[in-house]
Every structure is written in structure tokens, then in C-alpha cells.
GUMAR-356020 format. One record per residue (C-alpha): x, y, z; residue in three letters. Coordinates in steps of 0.001 Angstrom, whole numbers. Layout:
[[X; Y; Z]; ala]
...
END
This chain:
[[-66896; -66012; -103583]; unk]
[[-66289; -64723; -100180]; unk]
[[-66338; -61232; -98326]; unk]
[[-63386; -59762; -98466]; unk]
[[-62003; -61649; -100852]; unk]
[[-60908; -58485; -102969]; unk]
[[-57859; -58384; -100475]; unk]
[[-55013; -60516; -100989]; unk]
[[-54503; -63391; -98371]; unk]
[[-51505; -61332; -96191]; unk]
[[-53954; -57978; -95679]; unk]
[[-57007; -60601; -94622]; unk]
[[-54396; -62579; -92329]; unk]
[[-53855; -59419; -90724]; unk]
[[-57272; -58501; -90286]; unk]
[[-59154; -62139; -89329]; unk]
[[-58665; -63681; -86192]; unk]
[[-60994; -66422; -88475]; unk]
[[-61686; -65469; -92151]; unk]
[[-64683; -65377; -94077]; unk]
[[-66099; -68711; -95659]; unk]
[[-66032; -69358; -98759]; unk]
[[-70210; -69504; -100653]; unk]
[[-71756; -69956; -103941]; unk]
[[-75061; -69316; -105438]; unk]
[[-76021; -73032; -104637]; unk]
[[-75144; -72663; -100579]; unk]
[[-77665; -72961; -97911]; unk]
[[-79928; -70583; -97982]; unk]
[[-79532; -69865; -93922]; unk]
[[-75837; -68604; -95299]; unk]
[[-76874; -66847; -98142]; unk]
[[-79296; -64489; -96297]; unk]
[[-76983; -63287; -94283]; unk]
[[-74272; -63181; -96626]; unk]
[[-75854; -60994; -99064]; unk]
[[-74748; -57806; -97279]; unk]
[[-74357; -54444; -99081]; unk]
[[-77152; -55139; -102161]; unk]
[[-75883; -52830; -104643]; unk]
[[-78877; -51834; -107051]; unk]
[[-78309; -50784; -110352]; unk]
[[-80971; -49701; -113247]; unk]
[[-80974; -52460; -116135]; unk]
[[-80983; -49945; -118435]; unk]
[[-76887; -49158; -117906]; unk]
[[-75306; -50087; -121170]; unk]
[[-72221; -51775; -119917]; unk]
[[-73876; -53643; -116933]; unk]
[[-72357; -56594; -117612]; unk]
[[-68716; -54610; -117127]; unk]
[[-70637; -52766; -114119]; unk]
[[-71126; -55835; -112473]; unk]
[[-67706; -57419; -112869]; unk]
[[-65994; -54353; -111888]; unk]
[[-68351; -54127; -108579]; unk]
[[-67181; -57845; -107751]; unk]
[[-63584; -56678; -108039]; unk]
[[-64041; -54098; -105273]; unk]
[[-65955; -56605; -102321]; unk]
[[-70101; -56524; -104078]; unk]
[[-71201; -60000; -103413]; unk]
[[-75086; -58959; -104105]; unk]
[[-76810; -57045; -106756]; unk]
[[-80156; -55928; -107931]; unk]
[[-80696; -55376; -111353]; unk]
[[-83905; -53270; -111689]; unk]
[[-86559; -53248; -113885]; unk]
[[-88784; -51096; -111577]; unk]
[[-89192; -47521; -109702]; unk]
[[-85235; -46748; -111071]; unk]
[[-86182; -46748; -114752]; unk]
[[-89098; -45001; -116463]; unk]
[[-92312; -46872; -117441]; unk]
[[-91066; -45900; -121398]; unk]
[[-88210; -47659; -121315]; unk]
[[-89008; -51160; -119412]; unk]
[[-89111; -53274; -123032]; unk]
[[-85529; -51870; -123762]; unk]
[[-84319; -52390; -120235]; unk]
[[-85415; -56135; -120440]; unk]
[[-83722; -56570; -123872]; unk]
[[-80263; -55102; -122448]; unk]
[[-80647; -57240; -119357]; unk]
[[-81016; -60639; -121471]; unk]
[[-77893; -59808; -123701]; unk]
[[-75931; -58142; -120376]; unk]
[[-76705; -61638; -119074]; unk]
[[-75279; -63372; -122060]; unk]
[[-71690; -61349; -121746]; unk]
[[-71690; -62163; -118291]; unk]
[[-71856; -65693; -119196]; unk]
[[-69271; -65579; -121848]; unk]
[[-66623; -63844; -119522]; unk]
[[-66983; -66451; -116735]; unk]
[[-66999; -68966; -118971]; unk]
[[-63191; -67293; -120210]; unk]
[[-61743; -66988; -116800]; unk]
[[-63153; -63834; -115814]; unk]
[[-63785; -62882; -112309]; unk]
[[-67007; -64256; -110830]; unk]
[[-70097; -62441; -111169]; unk]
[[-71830; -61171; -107319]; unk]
[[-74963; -62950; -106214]; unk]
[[-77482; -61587; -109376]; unk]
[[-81258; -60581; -109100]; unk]
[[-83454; -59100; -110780]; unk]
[[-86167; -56769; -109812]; unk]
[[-89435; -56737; -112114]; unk]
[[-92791; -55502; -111871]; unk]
[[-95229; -57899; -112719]; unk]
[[-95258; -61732; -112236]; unk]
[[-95172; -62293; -116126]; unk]
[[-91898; -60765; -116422]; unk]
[[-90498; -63809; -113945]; unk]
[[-90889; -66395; -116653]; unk]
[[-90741; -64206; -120254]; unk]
[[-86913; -63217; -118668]; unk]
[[-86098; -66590; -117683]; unk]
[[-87184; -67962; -121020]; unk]
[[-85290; -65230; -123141]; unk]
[[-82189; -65362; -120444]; unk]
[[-81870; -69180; -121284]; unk]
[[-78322; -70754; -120655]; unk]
[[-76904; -67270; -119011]; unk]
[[-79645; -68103; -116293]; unk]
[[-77329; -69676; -114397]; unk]
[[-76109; -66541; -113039]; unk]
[[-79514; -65818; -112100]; unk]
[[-80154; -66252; -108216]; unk]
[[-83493; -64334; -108069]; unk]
[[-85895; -61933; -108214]; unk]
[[-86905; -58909; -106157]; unk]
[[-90477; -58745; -105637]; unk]
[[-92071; -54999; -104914]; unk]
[[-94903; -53855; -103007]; unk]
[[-95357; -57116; -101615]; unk]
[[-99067; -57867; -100032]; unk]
[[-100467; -61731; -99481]; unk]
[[-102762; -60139; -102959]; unk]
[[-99750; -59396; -104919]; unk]
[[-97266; -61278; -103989]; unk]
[[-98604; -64902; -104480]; unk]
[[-98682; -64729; -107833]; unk]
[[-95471; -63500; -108344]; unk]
[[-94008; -66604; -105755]; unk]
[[-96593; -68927; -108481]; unk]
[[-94282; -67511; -111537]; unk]
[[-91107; -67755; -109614]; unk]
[[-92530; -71913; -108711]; unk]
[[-92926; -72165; -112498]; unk]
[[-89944; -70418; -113754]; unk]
[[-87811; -72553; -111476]; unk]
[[-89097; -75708; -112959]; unk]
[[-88979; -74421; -116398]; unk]
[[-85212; -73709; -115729]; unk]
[[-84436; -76518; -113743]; unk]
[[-82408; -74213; -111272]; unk]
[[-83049; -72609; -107759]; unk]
[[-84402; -69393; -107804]; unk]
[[-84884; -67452; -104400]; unk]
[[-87860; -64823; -103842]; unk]
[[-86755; -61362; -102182]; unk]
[[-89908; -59434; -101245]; unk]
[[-90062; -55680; -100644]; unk]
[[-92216; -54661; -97907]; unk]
[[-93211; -51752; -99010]; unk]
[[-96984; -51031; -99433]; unk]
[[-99002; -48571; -98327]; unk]
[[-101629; -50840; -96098]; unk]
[[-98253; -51878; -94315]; unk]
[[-97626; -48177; -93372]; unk]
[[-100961; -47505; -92055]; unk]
[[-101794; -48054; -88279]; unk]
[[-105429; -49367; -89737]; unk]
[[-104431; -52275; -91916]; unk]
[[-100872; -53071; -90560]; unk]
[[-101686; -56299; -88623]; unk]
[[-103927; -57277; -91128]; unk]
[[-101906; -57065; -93999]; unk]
[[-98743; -58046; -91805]; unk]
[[-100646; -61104; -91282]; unk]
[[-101114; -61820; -94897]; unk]
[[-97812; -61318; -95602]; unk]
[[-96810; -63505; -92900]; unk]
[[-98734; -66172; -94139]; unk]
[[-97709; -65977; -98144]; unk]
[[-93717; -66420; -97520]; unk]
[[-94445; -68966; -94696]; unk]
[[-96111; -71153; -97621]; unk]
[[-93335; -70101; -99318]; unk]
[[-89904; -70726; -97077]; unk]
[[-87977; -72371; -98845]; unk]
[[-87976; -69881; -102093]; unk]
[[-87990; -66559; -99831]; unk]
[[-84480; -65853; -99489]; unk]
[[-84728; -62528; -97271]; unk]
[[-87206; -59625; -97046]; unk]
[[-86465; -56030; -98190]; unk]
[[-88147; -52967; -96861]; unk]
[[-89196; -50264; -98938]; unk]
[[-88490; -47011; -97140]; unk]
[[-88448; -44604; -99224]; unk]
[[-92125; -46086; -100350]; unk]
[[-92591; -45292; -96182]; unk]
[[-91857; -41868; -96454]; unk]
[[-93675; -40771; -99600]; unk]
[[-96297; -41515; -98293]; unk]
[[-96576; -39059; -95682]; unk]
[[-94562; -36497; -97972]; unk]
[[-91121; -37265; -95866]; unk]
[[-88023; -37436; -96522]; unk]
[[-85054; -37824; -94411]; unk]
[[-81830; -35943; -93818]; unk]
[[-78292; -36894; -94336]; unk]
[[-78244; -36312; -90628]; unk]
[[-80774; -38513; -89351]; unk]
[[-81427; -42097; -89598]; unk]
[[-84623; -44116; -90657]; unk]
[[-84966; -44669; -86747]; unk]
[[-85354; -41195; -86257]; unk]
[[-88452; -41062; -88557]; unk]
[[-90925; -42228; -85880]; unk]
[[-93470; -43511; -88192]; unk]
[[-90949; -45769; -89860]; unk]
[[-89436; -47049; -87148]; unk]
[[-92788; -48164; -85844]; unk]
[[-93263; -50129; -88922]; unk]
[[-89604; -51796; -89192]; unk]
[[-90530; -52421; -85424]; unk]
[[-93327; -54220; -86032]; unk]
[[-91774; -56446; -89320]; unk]
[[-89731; -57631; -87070]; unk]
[[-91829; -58249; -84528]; unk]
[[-94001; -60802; -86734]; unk]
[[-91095; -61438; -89411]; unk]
[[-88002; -61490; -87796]; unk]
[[-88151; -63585; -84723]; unk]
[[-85469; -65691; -83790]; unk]
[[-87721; -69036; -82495]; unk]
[[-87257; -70369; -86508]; unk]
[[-90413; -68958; -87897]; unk]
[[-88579; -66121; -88924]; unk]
[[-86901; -64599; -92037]; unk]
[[-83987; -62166; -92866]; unk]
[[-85423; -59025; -92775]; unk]
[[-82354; -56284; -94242]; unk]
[[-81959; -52796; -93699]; unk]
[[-83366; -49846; -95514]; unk]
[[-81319; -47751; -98161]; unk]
[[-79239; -45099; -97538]; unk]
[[-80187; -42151; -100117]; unk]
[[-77073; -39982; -99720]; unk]
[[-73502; -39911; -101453]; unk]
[[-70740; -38179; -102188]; unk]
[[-69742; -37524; -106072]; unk]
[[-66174; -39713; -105571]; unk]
[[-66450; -43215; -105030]; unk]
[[-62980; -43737; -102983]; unk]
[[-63914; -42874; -99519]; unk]
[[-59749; -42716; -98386]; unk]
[[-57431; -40533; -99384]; unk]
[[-54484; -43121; -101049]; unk]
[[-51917; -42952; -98461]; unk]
[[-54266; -43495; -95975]; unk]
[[-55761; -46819; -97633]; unk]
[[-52523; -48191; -98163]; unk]
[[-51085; -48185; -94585]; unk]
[[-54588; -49143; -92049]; unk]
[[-52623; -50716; -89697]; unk]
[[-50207; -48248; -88493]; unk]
[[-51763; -45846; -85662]; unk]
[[-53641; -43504; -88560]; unk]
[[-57096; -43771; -86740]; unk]
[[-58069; -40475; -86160]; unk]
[[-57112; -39472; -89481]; unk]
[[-59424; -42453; -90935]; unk]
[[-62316; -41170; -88728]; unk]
[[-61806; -37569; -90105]; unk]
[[-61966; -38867; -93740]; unk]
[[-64936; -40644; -92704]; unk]
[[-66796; -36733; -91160]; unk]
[[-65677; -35139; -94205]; unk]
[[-67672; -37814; -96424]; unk]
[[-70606; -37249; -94786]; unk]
[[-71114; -40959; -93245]; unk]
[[-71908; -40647; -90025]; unk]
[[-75146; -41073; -90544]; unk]
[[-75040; -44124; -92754]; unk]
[[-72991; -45742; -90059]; unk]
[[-75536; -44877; -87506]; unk]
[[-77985; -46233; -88917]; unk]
[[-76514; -49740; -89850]; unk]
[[-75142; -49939; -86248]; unk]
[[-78834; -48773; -85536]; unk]
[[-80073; -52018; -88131]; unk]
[[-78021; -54259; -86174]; unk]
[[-79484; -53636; -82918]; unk]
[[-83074; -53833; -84481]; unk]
[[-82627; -57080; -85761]; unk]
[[-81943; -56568; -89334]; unk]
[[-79186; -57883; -91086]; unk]
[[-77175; -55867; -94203]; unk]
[[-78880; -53079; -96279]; unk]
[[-80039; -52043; -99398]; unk]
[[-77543; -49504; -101160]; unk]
[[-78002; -47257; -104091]; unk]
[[-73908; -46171; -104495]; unk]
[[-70606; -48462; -104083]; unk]
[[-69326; -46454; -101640]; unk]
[[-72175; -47674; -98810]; unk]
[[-70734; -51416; -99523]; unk]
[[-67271; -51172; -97322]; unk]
[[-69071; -49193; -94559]; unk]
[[-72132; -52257; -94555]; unk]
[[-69438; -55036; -94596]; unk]
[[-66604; -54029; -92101]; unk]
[[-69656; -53006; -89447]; unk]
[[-71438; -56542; -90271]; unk]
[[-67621; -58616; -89413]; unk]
[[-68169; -60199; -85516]; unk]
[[-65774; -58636; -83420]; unk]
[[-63361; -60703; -81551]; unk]
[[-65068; -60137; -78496]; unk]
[[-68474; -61228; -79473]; unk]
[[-67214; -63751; -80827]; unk]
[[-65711; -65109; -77874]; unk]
[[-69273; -64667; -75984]; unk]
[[-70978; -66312; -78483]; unk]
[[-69084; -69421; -77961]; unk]
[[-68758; -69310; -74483]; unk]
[[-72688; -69144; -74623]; unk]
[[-72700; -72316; -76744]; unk]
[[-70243; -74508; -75415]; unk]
[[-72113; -77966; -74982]; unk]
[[-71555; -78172; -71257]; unk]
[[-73558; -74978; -70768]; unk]
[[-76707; -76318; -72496]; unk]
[[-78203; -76367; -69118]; unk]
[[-77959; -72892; -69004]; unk]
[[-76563; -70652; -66183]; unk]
[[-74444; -67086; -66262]; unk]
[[-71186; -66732; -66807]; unk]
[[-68190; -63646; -66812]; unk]
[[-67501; -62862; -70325]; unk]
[[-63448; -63680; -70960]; unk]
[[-63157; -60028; -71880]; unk]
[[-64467; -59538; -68048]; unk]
[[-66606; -56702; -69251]; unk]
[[-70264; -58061; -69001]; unk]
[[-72429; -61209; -67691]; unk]
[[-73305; -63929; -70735]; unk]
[[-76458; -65888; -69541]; unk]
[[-76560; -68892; -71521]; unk]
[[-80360; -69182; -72008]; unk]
[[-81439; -65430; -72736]; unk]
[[-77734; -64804; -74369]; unk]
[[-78536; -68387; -76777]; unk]
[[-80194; -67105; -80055]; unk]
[[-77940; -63909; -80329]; unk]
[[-75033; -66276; -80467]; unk]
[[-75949; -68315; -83224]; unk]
[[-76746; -65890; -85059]; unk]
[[-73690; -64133; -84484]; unk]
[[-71833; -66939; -85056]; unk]
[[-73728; -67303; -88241]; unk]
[[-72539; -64119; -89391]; unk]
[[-68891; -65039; -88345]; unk]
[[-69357; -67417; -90921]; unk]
[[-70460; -65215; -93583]; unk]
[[-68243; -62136; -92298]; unk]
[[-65497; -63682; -90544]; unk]
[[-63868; -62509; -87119]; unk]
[[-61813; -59844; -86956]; unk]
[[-58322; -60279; -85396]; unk]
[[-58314; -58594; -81614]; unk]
[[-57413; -55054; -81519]; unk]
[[-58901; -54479; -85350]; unk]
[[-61504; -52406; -85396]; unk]
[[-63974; -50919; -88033]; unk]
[[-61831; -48692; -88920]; unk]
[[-59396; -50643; -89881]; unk]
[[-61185; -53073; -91909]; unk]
[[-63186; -50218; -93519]; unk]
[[-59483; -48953; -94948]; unk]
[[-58696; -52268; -96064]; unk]
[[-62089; -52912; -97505]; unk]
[[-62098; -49364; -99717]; unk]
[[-59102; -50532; -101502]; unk]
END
């Protein structure tokens, strides 16, 4: 699979100055955090997940959670699991008959003895199975959901990566943050090579206090939230290779219609239509989701947690590198500059200083990888067109 690869080859020549690479379930995990993008959840209970799922692979998902918890009632877990395990085994059928390839699967549960009853009933079909989303993670809870996940993965014979959701009340509150930061710290560092990225629970943020936010304002603008996605990544997120992938918060609000374009516009993005794009994009109330993953970016966090398909094109057009950071990022890492020194960026706009500038490139270029580079003079706007389709 590969982002974008929904569009045929001509529209992504247009688009990519270098095109996204090609990954797998089995790719380095380094890739695969960052390539996970838009997460589209989706209760387990749906009765035609399995078609749900192909048909969200068709339009660009390369990432879904399946969930077991807070989106279904308590009532109706034990059918939820039994429609997940036969879901699995269509999924498994169509790919084997030629079908289009299934996004990056996990599954969200809510205890650790669901990890290895599902992968026991899943059998074969688990090798669509790249995880499992782990909620309210604390060093308490969550080690002995990472001890099922150890024994589930040997019991399959197959990789299976951990996504924790930081979510939890002691994480919240100013009392028991760095202590339960530091537990938390400690459990997937034990852990790093099953934790694939780490989630954070806002909404969980927000009830607690009673909050909720508008469709005009951004998790950044809830002060006691941002404090605490400050401080994940402060202990979490650094960039000196003790850290982890730490994604962005969901978005909560959507519009009824899924197409975000009207049709003429998404079938001509290249020809001068850009304030009529931006328009569409007012009148469907996304500002404020694009805000805030632009805000995500610049806080260190790397694609987002979605609830409705049409926050996927939005996440992935905003997370391709732009032509112009992608020419400072390898300016910055040419191997004759490893000795450091600053340097006029090519598009003469800024200073790159190779030492400071150093771990934002790789990481950029990391998501180049993932994302690709878009072609210069393409813009978000243009790739979001292309990307609705």
C-alpha cells in the first residue's frame, strides 16, 4: 500500500516532485509510525465492516481502529467480538480473491484477556491483524496488556504492535502527572520494539473537567490540554531516540456528506480554481480541523485520530513535505555539512543551521518517505482535491 495510491499514476505524477513509498504491514516500524496517518475508527459492531474497510482503502485509509471499547455499549461487547472474528474471516477471503488490500488493521479492546481470546478465535485471518489499541494506559494497566500482546504474538507467530492511549485521569492532573508520566515512560521503554505509536485520549481530557470543545477552536486552545500534550511530548516525544510517535487528538466534528468538493471542482485541481477550493473548504466547516493538524505538526505530533472519512484527505495532503522543506532538509543533511555551520535556504527565504536544523530534517525526510514530496507550486489545496476523489 502507499498514500495516495487511490490516484492513478498521471494525477500523482502531477502532484509529486517524489512519490510516496510503497509499505506493508511487515515494514520497519520507524516507517510505519509515521505512515499510519488519518486512523479512521470504526465500532466493531458495523455489520458490513469487512465491506467498510475495503471501501475506506479505496478512497486513501491506510489505518484503522476497530473498536471494542468507549464506541460500543458494555451490552453488546460479546456480539461485537463475534462480528469482528467473522468480519476478519471475509476480509481474508476477499484478499485472498484479488480484492483490494485491506488498510493497516487494529483492534481496540478493553481488557488484556481479550488480546489473546481474539487472536485465538481470529486464527488464519490474523494475518491482517497489525495490532491492538490499548486505553487508559498507566505503567498499572498497561503492562499487562503489553504481557498478553508478548504472548499473543508468540501464540500467532506474527508481529503484533502495541498502540497505547494516553488517556487517564492521573495523566490530566497537575498532582500525579510526572509521576504517572514517569511510569508510563518506563512501561513502553521496556517495551520498544512492540509500541508502535502513542494515542492521546482527548476527549477522556476534557470530560474530566466537564469540557468540551467547539468546532471553532482547537485542542490547543483548551489550556489544560495543551499543557498535558505539552508535557507527553516533552518526556515521550523527544527527538534524541528515546522517543516515540506520539499522534494527534480527534477531531469530533463533521458534516452529514462525506465528499468535501463539489464534482467539477474535484475533477479539474490543477487549473487556477483555488479560491473556489478554499470556499468549499469554509462552507464545510474545516477550518478548524486544519488548524489544529497544522497546530499538531508544530507540537511535535505526527497524524491524528479521526472519527469520519472526511478528516482523512485533510490529515494526509497537510502531512505531504512540501517542496521547499524538502529541499532544506537535505541541504541540512548533505554529508559535507556534518560539521555543522549555517547556510541560505535555496528558496532564499530563511537561514538552515545544520546542527539545531538536524533532527527536524530527518524526520521530515522520514515523512517524505511515507508522504512523498509534493511537486513545486502544489499546494494543499491541490492535493486535498486530488485526494477527495
Amino acid at each position: 500500500m502507499r498514500h495516495f495510491g487511490h490516484l492513478s499514476p498521471q494525477v500523482r505524477r502531477e502532484l509529486f516532485h517524489k512519490e510516496p513509498a510503497e509499505f506493508s504491514s511487515q515494514s520497519p516500524a520507524r516507517l510505519l509510525s509515521v505512515a499510519l496517518g488519518a486512523t479512521l475508527y470504526s465500532p466493531a459492531t458495523r455489520p458490513r465492516l469487512a465491506d467498510d474497510v475495503l471501501k475506506q482503502a479505496r478512497r486513501g485509509v491506510v489505518s484503522m481502529v476497530l473498536c471494542l471499547e468507549d464506541s460500543i455499549d458494555d451490552a453488546e461487547v460479546p456480539g461485537a467480538e463475534e462480528n469482528l472474528v467473522r468480519q476478519f474471516a471475509e476480509l481474508a477471503a476477499a484478499s485472498g480473491a484479488g480484492s483490494a488490500e485491506p488498510p493497516l488493521l487494529f483492534v481496540r479492546v478493553r481488557e488484556p484477556a481479550q488480546i489473546t481470546s481474539l487472536v485465538r478465535r481470529l486464527g488464519p485471518s490474523t494475518r491482517l491483524l497489525s495490532g491492538f489499541v490499548l486505553p487508559k494506559f498507566t505503567e498499572e494497566r498497561g503492562i499487562p496488556f503489553l504481557e498478553a500482546l508478548t504472548a499473543a504474538e508468540a501464540d500467532c507467530g506474527r508481529r503484533l504492535f502495541a498502540m497505547p492511549v494516553l488517556e487517564s485521569p492521573d495523566l490530566l492532573h497537575l498532582e500525579t502527572r510526572a509521576e504517572t508520566l514517569t511510569g508510563i515512560a518506563r512501561t513502553v521503554d521496556k517495551y520498544r520494539d512492540r509500541v508502535l505509536a502513542l494515542r492521546l485520549g482527548v476527549t477522556d481530557f476534557c470530560s474530566a473537567y466537564g469540557l468540551r470543545r467547539s468546532p471553532d477552536m482547537t485542542a490547543y486552545d483548551v489550556q489544560i490540554v495543551a499543557s498535558v500534550i505539552a508535557d507527553v511530548v516533552n518526556v515521550l516525544g523527544r527527538a534524541d531516540g528515546t522517543g516515540f510517535t506520539v499522534t494527534g487528538p480527534v477531531w469530533e466534528y463533521f458534516r452529514l456528506q462525506e465528499r468535501m468538493f463539489k464534482p467539477q471542482l474535484r475533477q479539474s485541481p490543477f487549473t487556477g480554481r483555488a479560491e473556489e477550493l478554499r470556499a468549499a473548504l469554509i462552507e464545510h466547516d474545516m477550518d478548524g480541523l486544519l488548524r489544529e493538524i497544522d497546530l499538531d505538526r508544530a507540537n511535535g505530533l505526527q497524524g491524528k485520530t479521526c472519527i469520519h472519512p472526511s478528516h482523512v484527505a485533510p490529515v494526509h495532503a497537510l502531512s505531504v513535505v512540501s517542496h521547499e522543506e524538502f529541499s532544506d532538509a537535505t541541504d541540512i543533511l548533505r554529508p559535507e555539512r556534518c560539521g555543522g555551520g549555517v547556510l541560505r535556504s535555496a528558496y532564499t527565504n530563511k537561514m538552515n543551521e545544520v546542527k539545531p536544523h538536524r533532527a527536524w530534517a530527518e524526520r521530515t525526510l522520514l515523512r517524505a518517505e511515507a508522504f512523498g514530496v509534493a511537486r513545486e507550486g502544489v499546494g494543499f489545496v491541490e492535493l486535498l482535491a486530488a485526494g477527495s476523489i
